[in-house]
N, C-alpha and C positions, 0 to 999 in steps of 0.2 A: 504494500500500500504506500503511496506516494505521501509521504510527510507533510504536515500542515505547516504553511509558511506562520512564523513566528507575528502576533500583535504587537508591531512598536506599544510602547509606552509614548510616544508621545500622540498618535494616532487614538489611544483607549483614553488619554486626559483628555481630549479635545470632542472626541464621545461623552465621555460625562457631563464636563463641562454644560454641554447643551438636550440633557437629558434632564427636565424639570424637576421629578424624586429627588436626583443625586445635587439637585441646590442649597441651599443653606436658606434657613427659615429667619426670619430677621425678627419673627415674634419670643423665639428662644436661644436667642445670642447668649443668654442671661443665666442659663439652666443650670450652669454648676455651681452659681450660686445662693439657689435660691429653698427656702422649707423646702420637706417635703412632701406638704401638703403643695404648696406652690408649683412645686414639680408636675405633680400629677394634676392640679388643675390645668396645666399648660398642655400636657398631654390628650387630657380628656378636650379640652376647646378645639384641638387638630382635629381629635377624631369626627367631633360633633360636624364636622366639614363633608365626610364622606359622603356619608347619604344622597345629599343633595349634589354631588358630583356625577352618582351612581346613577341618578335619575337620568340626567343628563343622557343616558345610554341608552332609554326602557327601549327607543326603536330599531337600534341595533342589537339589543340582546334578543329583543322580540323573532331579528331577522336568523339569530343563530337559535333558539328552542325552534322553531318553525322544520327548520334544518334539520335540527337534530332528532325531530318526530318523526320528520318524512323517513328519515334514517332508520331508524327504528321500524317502522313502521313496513320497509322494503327488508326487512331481514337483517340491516344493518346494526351499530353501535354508536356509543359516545364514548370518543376520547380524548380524555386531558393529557396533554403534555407539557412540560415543565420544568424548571432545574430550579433547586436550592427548595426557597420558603412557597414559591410558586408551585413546584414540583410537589410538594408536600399538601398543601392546600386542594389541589388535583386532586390527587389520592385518598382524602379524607370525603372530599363532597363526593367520589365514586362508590367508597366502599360502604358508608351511610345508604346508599339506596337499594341496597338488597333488604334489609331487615325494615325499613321503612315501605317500599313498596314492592316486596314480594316478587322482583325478579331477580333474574340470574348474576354472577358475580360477574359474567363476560360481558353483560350490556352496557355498563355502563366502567371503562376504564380509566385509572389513572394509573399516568409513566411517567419516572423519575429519571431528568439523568443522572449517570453513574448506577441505574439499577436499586435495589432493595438495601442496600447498605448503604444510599444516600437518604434513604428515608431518614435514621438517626444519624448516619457523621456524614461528616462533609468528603464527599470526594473531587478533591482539587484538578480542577479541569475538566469536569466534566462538562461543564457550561459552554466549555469551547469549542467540542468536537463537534464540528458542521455534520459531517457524515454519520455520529451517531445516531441523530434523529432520525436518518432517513430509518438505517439499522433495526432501531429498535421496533417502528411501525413493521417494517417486514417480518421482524421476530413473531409478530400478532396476527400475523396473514393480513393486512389493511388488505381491504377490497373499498372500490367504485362508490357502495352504499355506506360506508362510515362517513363520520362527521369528526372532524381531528379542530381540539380548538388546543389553540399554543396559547402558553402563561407565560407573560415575563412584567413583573413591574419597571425595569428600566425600557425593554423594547427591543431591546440590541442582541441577545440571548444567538449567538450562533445553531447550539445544537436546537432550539425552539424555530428560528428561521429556517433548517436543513430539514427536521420533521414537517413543517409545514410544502415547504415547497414539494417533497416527495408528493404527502400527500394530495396537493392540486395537480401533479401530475398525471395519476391515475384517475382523478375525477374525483377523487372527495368533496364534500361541502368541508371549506374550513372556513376556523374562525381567529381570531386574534386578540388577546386582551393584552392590554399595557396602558401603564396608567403617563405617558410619556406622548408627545402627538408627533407627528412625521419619524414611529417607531418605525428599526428594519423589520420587525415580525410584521406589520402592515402587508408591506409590500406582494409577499405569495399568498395573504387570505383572502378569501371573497370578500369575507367580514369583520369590521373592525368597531374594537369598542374600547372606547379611549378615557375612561373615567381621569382627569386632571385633579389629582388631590393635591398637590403643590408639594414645597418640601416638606420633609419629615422632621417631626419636633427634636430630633435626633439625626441629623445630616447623612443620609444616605442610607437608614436603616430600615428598607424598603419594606419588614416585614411587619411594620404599624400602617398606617396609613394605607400605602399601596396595599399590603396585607389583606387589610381589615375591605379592601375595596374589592378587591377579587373574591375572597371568601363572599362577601355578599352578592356578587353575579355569578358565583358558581351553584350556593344556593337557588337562586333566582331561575339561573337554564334548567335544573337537573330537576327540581318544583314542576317547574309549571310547564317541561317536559311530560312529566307523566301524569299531569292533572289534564294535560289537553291526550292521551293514551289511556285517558278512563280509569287511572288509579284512585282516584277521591269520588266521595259523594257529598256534596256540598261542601264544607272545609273540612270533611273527618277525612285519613288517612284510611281505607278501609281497606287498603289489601296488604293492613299492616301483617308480618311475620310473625306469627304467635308462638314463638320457640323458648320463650322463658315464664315464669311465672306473674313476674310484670308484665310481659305484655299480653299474656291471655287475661290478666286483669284489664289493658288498655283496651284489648279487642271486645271485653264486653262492656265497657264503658261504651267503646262506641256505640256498639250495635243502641243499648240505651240509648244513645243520644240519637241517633240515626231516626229510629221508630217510634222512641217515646215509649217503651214498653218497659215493664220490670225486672229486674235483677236476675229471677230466676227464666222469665221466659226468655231472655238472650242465654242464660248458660245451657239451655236447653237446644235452644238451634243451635250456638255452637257446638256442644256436644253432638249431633245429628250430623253438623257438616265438616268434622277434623278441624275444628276451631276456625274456620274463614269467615273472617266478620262479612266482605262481602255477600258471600253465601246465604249467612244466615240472616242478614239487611231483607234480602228480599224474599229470605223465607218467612220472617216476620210482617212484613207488607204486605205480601199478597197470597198468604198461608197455601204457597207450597210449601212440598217437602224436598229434600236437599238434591234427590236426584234431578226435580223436576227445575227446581231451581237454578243446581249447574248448568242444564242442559238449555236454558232461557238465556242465563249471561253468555253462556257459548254463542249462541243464536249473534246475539246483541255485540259481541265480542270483547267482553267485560264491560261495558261502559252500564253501570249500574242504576243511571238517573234513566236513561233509553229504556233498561227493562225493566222497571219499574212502572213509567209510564206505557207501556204499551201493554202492561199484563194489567193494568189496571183501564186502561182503556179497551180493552177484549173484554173483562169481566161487567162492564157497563148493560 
């Protein structure tokens, strides 16, 4: 393999330089002087910024869940790719959605570079191997129908650029997040979402602010992903994972809240249906029984508001 030409230092300062995160906040010149009550007030006032940064985004984020449905929806995946705090962030909002909505550990991916031992330590350089992004997506078999979104809070992230551009090559839907505007991660995504949280209360310490910016539109796609894929009925999570004791407590909470019925008659359909609060939602609604009611949400193809309303509009 041909060697990667080495990054001047004076080429990588002149990149920061004009990468907005990596600025110097002029509201915390002051910081190591100050309580540390004062400290953390000055903190908490950054973060209080985000939000309304993030908003800033809802129509490009809009544009990558859309993406990432169809994706799904053709056989495909979502995957996060990432290096460092970014990387990590990825992998948390991925592996949250199995036991919250009840699909597979392969639908919804998060990749680190440097691999599984950049999870906890740092692996020095990984961020710079252009060619391992591509690598890693092939590692996973990337086909056509994925949806590959790169994380980097500064922008610049080589191996984030090198996974992205592979995968526009073969035809994926990507997307782009960085919280930096005219980032190199831009340039090979379809989609770009550019949350500006200014600098960090802490000069360069991307994993506050920018952080805390990502983490909320990674919630945000991976959400309202499988609320538009029929995972929720109303705002309940019902095709939560009932594989602990709490959450089969959580699962008949819902159902209660779902139907409006009592304690015992949700532990009752969940018993009937191997604990599916879905399941057992619209066994309680429209007093089938489990068989009949799996073979209704099949009909409907999970989406549980569809067959509720339509077993109750047959029953008319």
């Amino acid at each position: 393999m041909t060697p990667r030409p080495p990054v001047s230092s004076h080429s990588l300062l002149n990149d920061l330089e004009r990468i907005v995160s990596e600025g110097r906040n002029p509201d915390t010149l002051e910081l190591d002087t100050l309580s540390t009550v004062d400290v953390l007030s000055k903190i908490n006032a950054e973060d209080a910024k985000v939000a309304a940064s993030v908003a800033t985004q809802i129509p490009a984020i809009a544009q990558a869940v859309d993406a990432a449905t169809k994706s799904i929806k053709a056989g495909g995946r979502l995957i996060y790719i990432g290096a460092g705090t970014s990387g990590r962030l990825g992998i948390l909002d991925a592996v949250e959605c199995r036991p919250t909505f009840s699909v597979p550990d392969s639908l919804v991916l998060g990749i680190i570079a440097g691999g599984d031992k950049a999870i906890v330590h740092a692996v020095e350089g990984a961020e710079d191997d252009r060619a391992a992004g591509k690598t890693d997506l092939l590692a996973i078999s990337l086909t056509a129908n994925d949806t590959v979104i790169g994380i980097s809070a500064s922008g610049r992230t080589p191996y984030v650029s090198g996974a992205l551009s592979y995968a526009a090559s073969i035809g994926c839907s990507t997307a782009a997040i960085a919280c930096s505007p005219d980032a190199a991660i831009f340039e090979p995504a379809a989609i770009s979402i550019c949350p500006v949280v200014g600098p960090e209360a802490l000069s360069g310490s991307t994993r506050m602010k920018s952080g805390t910016a990502q983490k909320m539109i990674l919630n945000m796609i991976s959400t309202t992903t499988m609320v538009k894929l029929g995972k929720t009925y109303e705002n309940l999570m019902v095709d939560v994972n009932a594989t602990n004791e709490k959450l089969k407590a959580r699962a008949c909470r819902i159902v209660m809240q779902a139907t409006e019925c009592d304690e015992n008659t949700a532990i009752q359909a969940l018993n009937a249906c191997d604990n599916k609060a879905k399941v057992a939602i619209l066994m309680v609604l429209t007093g089938n029984d489990a068989e009949q009611a799996t073979k209704i949400l099949t009909k409907h193809q999970g989406y549980l508001r569809e067959a509720v309303s339509s077993e109750n509009e047959a029953k008319r």
